[in-house]
PQR file of N, CA, C, O and H, with PARSE charges and radii, in Angstrom:
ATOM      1  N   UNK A   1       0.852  -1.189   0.000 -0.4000 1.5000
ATOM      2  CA  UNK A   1       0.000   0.000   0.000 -0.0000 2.0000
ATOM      3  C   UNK A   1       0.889   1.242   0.000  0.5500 1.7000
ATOM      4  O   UNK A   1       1.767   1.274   0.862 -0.5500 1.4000
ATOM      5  N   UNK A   2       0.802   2.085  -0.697 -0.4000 1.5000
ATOM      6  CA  UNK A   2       1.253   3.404  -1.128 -0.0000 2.0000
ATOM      7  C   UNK A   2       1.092   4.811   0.424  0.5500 1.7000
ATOM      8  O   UNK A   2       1.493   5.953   0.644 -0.5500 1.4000
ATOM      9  H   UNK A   2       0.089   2.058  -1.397  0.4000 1.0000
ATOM     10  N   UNK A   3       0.164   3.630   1.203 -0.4000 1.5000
ATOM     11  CA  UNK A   3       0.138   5.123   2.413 -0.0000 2.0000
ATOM     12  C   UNK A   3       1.483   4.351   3.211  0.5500 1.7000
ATOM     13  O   UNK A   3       2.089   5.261   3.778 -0.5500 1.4000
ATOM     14  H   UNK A   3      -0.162   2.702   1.024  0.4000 1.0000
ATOM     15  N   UNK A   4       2.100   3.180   3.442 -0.4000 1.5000
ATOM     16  CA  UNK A   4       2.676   2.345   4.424 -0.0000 2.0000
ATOM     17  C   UNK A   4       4.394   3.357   4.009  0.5500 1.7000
ATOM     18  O   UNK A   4       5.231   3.397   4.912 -0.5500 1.4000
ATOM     19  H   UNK A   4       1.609   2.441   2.981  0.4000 1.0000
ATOM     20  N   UNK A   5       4.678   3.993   2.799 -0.4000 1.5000
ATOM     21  CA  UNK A   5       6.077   5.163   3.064 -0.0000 2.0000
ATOM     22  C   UNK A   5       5.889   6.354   2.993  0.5500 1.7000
ATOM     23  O   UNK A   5       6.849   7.123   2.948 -0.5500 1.4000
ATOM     24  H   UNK A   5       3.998   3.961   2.066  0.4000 1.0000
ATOM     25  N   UNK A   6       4.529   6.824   2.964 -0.4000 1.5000
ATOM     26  CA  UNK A   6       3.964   7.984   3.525 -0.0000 2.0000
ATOM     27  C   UNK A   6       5.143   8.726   4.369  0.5500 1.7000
ATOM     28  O   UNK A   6       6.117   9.446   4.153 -0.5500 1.4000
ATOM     29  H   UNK A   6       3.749   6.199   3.001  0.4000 1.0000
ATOM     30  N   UNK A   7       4.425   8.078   5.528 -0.4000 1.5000
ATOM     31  CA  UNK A   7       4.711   9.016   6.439 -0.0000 2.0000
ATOM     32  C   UNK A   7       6.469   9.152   6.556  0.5500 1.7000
ATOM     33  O   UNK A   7       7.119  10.195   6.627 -0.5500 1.4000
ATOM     34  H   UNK A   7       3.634   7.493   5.704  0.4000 1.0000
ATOM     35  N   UNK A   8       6.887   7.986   6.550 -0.4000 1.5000
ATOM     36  CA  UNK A   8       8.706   8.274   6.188 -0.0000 2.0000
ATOM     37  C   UNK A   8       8.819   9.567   5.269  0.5500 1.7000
ATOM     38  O   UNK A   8       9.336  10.664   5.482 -0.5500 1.4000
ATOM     39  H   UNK A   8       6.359   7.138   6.492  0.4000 1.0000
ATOM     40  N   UNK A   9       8.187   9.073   4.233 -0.4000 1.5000
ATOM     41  CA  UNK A   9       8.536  10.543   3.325 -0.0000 2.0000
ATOM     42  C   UNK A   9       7.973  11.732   4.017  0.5500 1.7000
ATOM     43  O   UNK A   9       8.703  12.722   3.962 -0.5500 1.4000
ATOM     44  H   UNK A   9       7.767   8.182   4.060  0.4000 1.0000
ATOM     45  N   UNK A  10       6.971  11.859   4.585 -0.4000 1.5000
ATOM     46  CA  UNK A  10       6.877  13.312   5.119 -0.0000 2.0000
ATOM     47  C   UNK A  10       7.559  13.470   6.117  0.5500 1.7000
ATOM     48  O   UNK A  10       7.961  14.631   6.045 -0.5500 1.4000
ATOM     49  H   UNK A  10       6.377  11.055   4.630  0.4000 1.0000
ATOM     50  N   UNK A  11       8.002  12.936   7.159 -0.4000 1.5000
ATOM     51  CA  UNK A  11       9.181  13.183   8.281 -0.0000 2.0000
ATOM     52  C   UNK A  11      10.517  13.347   7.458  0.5500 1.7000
ATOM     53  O   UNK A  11      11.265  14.222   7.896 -0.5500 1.4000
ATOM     54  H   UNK A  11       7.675  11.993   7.218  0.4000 1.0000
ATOM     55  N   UNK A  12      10.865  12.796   6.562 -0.4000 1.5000
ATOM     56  CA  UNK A  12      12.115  13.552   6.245 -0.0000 2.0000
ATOM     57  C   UNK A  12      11.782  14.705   5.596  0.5500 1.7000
ATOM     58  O   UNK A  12      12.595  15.546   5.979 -0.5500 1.4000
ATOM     59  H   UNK A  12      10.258  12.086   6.206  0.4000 1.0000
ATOM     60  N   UNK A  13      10.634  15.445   4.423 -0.4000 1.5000
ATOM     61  CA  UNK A  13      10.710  16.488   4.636 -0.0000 2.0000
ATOM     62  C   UNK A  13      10.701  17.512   5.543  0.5500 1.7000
ATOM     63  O   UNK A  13      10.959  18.687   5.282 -0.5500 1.4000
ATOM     64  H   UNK A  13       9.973  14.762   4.112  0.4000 1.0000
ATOM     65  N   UNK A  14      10.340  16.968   6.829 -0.4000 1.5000
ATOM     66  CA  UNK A  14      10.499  18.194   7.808 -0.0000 2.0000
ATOM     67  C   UNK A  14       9.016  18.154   8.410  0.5500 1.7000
ATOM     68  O   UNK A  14       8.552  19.011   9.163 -0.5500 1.4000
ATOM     69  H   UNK A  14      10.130  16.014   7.041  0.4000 1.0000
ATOM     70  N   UNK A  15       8.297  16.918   7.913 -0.4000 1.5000
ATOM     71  CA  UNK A  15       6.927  17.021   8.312 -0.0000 2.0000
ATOM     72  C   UNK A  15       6.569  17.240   9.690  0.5500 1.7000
ATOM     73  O   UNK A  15       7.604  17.852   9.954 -0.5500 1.4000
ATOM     74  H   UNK A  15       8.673  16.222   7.301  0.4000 1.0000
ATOM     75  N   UNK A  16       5.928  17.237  10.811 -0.4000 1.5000
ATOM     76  CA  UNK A  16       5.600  17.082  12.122 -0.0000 2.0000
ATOM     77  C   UNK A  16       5.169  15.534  12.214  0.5500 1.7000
ATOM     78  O   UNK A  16       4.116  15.133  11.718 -0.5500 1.4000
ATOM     79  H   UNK A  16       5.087  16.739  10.597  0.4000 1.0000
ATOM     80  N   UNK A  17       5.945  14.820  12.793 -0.4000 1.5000
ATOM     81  CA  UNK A  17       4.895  13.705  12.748 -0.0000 2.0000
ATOM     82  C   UNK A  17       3.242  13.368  13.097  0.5500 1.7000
ATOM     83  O   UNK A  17       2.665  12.393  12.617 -0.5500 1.4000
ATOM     84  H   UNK A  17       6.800  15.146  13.195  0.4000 1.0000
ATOM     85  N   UNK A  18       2.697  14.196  13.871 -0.4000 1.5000
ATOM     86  CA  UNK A  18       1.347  14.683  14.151 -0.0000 2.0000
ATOM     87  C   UNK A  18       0.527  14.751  12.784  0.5500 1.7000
ATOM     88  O   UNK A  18      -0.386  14.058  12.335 -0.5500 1.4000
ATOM     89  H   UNK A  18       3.166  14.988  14.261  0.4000 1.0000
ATOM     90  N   UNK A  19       1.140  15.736  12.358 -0.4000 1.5000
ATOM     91  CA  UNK A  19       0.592  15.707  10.521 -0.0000 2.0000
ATOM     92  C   UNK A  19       0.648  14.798  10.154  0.5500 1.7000
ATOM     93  O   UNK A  19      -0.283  13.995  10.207 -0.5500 1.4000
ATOM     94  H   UNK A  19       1.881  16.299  12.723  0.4000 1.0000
ATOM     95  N   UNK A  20       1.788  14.566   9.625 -0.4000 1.5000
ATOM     96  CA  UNK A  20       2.109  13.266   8.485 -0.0000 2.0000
ATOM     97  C   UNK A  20       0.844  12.021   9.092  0.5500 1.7000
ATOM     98  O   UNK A  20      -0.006  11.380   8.475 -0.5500 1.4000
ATOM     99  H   UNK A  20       2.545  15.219   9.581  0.4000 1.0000
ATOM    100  N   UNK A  21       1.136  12.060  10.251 -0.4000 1.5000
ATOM    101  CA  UNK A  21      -0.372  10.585  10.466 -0.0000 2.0000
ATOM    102  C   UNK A  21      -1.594  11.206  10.370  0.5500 1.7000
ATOM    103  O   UNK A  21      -2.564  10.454  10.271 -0.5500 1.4000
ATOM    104  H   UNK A  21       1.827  12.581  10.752  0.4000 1.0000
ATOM    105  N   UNK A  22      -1.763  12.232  10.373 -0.4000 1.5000
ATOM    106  CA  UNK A  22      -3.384  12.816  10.303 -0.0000 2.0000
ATOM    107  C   UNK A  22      -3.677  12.353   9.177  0.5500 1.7000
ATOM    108  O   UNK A  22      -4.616  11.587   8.959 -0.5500 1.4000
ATOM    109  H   UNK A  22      -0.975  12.843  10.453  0.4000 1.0000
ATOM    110  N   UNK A  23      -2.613  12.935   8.073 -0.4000 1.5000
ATOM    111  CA  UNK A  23      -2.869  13.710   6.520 -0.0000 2.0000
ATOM    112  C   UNK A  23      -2.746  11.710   5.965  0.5500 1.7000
ATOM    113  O   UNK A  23      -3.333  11.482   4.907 -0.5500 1.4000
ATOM    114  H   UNK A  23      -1.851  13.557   8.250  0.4000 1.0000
ATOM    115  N   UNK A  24      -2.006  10.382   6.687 -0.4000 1.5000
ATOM    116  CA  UNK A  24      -2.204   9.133   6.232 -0.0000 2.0000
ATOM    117  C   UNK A  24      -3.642   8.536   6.641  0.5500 1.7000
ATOM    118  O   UNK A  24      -4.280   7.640   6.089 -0.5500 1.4000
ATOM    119  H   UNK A  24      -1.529  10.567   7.546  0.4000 1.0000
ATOM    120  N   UNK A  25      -4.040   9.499   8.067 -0.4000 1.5000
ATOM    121  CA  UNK A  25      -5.477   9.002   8.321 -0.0000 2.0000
ATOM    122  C   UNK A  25      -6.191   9.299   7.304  0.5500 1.7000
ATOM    123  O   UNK A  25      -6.720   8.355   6.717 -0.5500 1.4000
ATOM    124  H   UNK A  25      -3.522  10.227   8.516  0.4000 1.0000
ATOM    125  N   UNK A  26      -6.411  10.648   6.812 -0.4000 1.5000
ATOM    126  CA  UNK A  26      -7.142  11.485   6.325 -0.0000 2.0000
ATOM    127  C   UNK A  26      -7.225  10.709   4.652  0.5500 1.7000
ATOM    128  O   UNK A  26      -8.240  10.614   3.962 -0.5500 1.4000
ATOM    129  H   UNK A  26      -5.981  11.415   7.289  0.4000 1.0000
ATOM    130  N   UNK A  27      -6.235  10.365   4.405 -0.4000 1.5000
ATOM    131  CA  UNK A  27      -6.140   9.376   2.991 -0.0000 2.0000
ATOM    132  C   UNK A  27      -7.009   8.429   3.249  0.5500 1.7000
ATOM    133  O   UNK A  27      -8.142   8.658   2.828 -0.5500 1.4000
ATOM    134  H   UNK A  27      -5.410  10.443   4.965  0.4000 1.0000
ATOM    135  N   UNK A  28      -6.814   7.230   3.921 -0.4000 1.5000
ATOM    136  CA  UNK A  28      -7.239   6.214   4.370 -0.0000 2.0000
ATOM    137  C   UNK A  28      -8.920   6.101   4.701  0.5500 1.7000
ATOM    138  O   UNK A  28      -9.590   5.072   4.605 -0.5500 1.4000
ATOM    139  H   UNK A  28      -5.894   7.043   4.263  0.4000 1.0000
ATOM    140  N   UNK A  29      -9.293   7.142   5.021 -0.4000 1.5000
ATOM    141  CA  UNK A  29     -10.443   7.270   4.718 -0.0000 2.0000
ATOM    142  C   UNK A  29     -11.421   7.792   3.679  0.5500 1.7000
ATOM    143  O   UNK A  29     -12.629   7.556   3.661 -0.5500 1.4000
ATOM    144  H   UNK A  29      -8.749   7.977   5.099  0.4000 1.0000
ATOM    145  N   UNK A  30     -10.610   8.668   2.659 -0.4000 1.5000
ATOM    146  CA  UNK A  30     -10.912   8.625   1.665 -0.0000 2.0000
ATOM    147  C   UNK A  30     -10.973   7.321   0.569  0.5500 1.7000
ATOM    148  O   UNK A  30     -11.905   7.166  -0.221 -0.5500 1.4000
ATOM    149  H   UNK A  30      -9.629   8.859   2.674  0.4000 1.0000
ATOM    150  N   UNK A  31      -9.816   6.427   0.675 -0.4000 1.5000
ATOM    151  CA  UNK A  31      -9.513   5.454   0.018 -0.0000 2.0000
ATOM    152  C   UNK A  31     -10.393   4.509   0.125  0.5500 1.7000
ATOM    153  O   UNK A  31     -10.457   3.592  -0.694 -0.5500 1.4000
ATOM    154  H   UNK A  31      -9.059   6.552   1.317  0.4000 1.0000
ATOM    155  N   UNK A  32     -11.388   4.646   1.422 -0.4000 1.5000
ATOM    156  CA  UNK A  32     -11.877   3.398   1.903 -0.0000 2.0000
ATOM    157  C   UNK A  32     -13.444   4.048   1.603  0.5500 1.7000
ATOM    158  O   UNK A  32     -14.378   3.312   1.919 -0.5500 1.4000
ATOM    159  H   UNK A  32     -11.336   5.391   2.087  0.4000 1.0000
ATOM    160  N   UNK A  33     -13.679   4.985   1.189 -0.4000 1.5000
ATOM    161  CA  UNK A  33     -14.792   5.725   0.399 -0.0000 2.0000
ATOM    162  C   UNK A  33     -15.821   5.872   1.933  0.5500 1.7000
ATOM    163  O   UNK A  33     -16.983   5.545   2.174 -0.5500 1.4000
ATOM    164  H   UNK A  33     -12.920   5.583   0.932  0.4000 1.0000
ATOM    165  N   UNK A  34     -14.810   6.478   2.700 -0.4000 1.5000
ATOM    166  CA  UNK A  34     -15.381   6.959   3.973 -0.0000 2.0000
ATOM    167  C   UNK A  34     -16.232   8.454   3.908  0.5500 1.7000
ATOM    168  O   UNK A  34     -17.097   8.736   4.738 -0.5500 1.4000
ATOM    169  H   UNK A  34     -13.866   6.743   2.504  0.4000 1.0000
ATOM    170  N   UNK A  35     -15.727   9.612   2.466 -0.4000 1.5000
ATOM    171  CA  UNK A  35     -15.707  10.474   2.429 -0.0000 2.0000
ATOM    172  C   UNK A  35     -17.172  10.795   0.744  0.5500 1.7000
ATOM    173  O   UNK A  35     -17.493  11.813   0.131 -0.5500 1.4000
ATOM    174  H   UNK A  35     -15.025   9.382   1.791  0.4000 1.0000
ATOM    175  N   UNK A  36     -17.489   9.746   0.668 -0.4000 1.5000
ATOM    176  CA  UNK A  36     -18.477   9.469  -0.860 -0.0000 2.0000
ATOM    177  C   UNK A  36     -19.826  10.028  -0.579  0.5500 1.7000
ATOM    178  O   UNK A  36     -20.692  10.024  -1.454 -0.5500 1.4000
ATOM    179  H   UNK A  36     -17.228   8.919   1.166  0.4000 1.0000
ATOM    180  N   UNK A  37     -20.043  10.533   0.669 -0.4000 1.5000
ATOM    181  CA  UNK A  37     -21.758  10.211   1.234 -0.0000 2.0000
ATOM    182  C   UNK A  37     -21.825  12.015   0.026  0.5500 1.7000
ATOM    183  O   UNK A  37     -20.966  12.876  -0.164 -0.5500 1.4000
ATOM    184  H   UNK A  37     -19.339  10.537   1.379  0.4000 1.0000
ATOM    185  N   UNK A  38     -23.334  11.861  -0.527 -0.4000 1.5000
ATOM    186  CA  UNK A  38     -23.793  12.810  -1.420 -0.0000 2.0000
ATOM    187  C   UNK A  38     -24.824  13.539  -0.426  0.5500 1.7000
ATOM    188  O   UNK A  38     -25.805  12.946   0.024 -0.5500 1.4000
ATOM    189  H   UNK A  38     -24.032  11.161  -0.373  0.4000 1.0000
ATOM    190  N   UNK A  39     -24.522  14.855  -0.129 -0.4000 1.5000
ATOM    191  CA  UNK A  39     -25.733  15.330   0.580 -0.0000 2.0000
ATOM    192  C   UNK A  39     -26.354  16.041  -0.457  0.5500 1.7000
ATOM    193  O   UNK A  39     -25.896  16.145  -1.595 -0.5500 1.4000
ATOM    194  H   UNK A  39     -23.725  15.336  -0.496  0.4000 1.0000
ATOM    195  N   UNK A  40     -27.901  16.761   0.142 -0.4000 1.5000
ATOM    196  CA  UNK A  40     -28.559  17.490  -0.171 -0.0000 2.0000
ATOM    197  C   UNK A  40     -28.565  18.919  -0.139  0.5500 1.7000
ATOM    198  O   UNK A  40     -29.477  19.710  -0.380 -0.5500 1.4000
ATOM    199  H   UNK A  40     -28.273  16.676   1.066  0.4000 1.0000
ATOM    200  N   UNK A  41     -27.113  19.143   0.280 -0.4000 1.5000
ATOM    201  CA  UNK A  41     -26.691  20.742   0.582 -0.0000 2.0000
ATOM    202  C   UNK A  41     -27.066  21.681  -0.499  0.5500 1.7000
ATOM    203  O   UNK A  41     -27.759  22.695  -0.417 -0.5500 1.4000
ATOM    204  H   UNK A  41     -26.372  18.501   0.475  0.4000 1.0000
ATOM    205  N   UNK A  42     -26.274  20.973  -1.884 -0.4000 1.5000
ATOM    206  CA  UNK A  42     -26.501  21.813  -2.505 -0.0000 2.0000
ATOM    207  C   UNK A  42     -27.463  22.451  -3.976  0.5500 1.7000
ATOM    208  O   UNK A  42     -27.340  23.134  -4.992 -0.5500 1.4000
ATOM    209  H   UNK A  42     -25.711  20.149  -1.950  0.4000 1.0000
ATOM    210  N   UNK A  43     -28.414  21.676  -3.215 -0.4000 1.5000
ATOM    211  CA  UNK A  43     -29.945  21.602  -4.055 -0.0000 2.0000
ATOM    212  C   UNK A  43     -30.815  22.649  -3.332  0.5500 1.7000
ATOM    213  O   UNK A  43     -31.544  23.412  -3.967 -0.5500 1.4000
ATOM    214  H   UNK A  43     -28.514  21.121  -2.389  0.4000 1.0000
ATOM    215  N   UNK A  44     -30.696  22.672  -1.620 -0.4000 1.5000
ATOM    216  CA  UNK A  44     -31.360  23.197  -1.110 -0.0000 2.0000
ATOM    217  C   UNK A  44     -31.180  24.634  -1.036  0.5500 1.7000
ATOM    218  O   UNK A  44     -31.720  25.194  -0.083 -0.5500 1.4000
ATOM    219  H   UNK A  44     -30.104  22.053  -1.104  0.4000 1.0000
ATOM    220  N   UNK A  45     -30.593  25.260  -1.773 -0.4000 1.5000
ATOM    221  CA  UNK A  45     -30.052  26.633  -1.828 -0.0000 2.0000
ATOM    222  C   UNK A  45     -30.096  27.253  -3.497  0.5500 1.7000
ATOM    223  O   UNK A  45     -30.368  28.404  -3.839 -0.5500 1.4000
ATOM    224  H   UNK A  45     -30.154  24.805  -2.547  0.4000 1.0000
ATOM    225  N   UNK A  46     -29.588  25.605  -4.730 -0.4000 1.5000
ATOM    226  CA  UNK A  46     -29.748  26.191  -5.919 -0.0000 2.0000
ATOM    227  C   UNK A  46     -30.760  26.022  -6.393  0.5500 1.7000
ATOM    228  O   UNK A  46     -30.985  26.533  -7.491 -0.5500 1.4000
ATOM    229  H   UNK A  46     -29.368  24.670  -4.453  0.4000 1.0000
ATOM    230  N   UNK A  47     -31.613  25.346  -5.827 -0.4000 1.5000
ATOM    231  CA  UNK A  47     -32.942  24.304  -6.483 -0.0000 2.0000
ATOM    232  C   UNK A  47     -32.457  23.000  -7.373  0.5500 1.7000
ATOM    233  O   UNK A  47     -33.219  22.095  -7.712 -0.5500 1.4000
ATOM    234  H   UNK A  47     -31.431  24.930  -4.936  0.4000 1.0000
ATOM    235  N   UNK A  48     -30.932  23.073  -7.718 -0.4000 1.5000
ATOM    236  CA  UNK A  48     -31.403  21.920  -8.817 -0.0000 2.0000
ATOM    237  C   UNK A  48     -29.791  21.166  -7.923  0.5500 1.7000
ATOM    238  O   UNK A  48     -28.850  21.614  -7.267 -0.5500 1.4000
ATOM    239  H   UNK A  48     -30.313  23.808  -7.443  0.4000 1.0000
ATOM    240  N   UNK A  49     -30.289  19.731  -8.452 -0.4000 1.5000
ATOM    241  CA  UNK A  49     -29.229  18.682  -7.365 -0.0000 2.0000
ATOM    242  C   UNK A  49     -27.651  18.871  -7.491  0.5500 1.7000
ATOM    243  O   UNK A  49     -27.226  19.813  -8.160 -0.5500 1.4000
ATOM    244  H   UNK A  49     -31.053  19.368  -8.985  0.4000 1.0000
ATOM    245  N   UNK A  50     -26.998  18.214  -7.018 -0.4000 1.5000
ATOM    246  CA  UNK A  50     -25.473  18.272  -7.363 -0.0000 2.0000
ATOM    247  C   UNK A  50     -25.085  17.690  -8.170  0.5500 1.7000
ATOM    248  O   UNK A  50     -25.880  16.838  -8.568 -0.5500 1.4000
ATOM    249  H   UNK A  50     -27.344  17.449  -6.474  0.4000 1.0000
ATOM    250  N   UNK A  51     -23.681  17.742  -8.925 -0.4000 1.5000
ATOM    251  CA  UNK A  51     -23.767  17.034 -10.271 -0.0000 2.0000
ATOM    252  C   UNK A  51     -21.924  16.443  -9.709  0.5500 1.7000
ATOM    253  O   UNK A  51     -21.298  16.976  -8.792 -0.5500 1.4000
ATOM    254  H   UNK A  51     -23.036  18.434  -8.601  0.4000 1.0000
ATOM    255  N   UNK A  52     -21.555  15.583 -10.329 -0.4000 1.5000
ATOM    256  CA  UNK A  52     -20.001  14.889 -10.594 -0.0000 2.0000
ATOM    257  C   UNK A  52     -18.794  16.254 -10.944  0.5500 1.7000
ATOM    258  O   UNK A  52     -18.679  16.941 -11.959 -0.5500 1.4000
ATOM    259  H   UNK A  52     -22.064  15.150 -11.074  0.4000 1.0000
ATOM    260  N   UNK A  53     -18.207  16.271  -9.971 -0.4000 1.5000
ATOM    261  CA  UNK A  53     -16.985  17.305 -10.468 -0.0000 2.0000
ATOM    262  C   UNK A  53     -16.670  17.438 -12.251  0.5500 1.7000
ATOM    263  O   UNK A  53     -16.361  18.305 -13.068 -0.5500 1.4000
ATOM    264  H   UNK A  53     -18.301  15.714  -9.146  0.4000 1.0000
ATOM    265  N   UNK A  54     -16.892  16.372 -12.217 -0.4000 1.5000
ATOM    266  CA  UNK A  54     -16.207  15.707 -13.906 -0.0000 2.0000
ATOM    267  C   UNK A  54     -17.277  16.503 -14.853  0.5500 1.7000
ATOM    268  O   UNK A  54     -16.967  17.289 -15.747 -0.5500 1.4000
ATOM    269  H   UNK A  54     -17.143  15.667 -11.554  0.4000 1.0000
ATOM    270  N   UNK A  55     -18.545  16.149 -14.485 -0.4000 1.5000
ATOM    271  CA  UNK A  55     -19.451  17.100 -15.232 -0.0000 2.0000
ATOM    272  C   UNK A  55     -18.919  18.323 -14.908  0.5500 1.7000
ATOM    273  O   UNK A  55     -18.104  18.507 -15.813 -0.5500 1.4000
ATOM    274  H   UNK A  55     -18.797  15.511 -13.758  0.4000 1.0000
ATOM    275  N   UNK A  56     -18.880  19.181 -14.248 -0.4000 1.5000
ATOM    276  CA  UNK A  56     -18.558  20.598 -13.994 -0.0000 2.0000
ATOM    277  C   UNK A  56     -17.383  20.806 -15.102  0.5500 1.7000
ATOM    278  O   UNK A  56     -17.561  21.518 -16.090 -0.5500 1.4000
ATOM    279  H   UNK A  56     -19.541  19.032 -13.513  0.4000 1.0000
ATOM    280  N   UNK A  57     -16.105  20.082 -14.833 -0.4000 1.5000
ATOM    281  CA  UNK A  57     -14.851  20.097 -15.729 -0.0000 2.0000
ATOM    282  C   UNK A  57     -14.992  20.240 -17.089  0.5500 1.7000
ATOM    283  O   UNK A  57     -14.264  20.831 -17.886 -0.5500 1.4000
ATOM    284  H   UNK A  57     -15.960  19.503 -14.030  0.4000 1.0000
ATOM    285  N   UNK A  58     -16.023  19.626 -17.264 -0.4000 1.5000
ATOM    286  CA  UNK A  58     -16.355  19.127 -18.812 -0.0000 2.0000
ATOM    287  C   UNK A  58     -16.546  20.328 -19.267  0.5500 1.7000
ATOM    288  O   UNK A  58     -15.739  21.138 -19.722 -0.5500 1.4000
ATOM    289  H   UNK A  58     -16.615  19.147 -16.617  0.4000 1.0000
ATOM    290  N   UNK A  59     -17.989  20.405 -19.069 -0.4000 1.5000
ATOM    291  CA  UNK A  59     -18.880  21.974 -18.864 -0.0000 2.0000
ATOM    292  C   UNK A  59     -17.903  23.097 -19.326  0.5500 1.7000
ATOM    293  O   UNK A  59     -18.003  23.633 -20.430 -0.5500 1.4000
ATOM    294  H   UNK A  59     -18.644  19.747 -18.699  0.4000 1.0000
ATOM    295  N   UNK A  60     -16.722  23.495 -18.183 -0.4000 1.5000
ATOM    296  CA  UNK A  60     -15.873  24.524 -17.938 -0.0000 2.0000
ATOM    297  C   UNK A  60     -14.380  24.378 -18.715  0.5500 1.7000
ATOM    298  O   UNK A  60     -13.478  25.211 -18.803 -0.5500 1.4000
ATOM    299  H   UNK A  60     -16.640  23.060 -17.286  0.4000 1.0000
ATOM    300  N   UNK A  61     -14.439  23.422 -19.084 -0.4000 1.5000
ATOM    301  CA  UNK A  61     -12.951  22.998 -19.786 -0.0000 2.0000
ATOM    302  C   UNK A  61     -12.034  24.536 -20.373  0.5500 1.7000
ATOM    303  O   UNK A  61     -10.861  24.908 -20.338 -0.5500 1.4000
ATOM    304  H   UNK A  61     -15.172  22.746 -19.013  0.4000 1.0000
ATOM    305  N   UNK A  62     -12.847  24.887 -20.698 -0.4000 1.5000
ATOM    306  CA  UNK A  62     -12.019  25.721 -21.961 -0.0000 2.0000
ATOM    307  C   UNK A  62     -11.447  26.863 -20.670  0.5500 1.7000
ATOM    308  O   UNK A  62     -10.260  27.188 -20.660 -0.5500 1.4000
ATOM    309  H   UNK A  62     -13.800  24.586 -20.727  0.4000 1.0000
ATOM    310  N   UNK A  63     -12.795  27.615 -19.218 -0.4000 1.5000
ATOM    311  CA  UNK A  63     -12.378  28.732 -18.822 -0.0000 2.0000
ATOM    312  C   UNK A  63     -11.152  27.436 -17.265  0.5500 1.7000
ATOM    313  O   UNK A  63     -10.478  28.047 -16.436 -0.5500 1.4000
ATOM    314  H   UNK A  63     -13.759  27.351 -19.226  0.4000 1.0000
ATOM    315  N   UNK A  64     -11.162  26.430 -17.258 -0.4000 1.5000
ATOM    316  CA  UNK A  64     -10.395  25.978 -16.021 -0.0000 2.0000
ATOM    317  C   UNK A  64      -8.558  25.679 -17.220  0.5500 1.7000
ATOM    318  O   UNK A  64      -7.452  25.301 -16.835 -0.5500 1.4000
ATOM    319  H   UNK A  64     -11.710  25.934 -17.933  0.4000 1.0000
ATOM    320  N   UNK A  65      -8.952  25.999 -18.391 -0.4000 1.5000
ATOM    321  CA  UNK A  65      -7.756  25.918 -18.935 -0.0000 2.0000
ATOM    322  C   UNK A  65      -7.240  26.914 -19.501  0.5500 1.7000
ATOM    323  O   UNK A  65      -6.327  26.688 -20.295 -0.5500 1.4000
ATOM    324  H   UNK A  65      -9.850  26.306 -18.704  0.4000 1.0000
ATOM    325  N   UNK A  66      -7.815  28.792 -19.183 -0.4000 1.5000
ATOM    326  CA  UNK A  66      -7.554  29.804 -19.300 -0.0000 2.0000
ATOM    327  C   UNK A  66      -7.483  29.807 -20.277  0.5500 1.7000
ATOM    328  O   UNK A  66      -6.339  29.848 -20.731 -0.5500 1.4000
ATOM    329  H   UNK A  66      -8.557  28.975 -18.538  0.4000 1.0000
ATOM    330  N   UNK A  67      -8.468  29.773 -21.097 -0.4000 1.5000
ATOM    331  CA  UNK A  67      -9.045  29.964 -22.245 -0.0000 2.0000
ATOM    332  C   UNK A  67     -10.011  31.263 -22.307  0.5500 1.7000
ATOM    333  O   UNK A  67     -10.887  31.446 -21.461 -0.5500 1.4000
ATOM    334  H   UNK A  67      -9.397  29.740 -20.729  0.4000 1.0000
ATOM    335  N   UNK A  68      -9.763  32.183 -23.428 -0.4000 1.5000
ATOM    336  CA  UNK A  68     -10.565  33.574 -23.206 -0.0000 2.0000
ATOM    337  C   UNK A  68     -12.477  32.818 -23.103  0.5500 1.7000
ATOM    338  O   UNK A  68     -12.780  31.661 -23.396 -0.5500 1.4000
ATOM    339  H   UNK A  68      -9.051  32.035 -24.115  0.4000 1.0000
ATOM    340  N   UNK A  69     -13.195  33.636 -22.734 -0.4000 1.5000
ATOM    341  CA  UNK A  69     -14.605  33.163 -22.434 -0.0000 2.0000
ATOM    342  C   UNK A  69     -15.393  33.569 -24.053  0.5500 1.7000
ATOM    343  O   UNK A  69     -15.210  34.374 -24.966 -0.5500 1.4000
ATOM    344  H   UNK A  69     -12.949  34.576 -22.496  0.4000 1.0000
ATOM    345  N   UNK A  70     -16.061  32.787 -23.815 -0.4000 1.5000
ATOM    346  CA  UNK A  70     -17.271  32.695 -25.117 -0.0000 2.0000
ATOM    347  C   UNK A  70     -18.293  33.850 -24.905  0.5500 1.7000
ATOM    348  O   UNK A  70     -19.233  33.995 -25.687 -0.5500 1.4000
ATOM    349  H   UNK A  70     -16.210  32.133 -23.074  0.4000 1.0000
TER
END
């Protein structure tokens, strides 16, 4: 597993070890799709549901790649 030289590598940059295990927790639960839950936040404010980052990207491609606007 890719988190198990983590934290070596961030202690020799100079990491805090405090960090470096948070920021391997903080992976680890992403990895383990601890972090997937879809709320209703942001429907209840635009009216319309949330959509996949990827859709957004798509959508925006041209201005997230500093591209003059249409």
């Amino acid at each position: 597993m890719p988190s198990d030289h983590l934290p070596a590598g961030m202690l020799a940059a100079g990491w805090e070890p405090w960090r470096a295990a948070g920021l391997v927790e903080l992976y680890g639960l992403y990895a383990s799709g601890g972090a997937a839950a879809v709320a209703s936040d942001v429907e209840k404010p635009t009216g319309r549901p949330a959509r996949p980052f990827a859709a957004f990207a798509t959508e925006h491609a041209a201005a997230l790649r500093g591209e003059p606007g249409n």
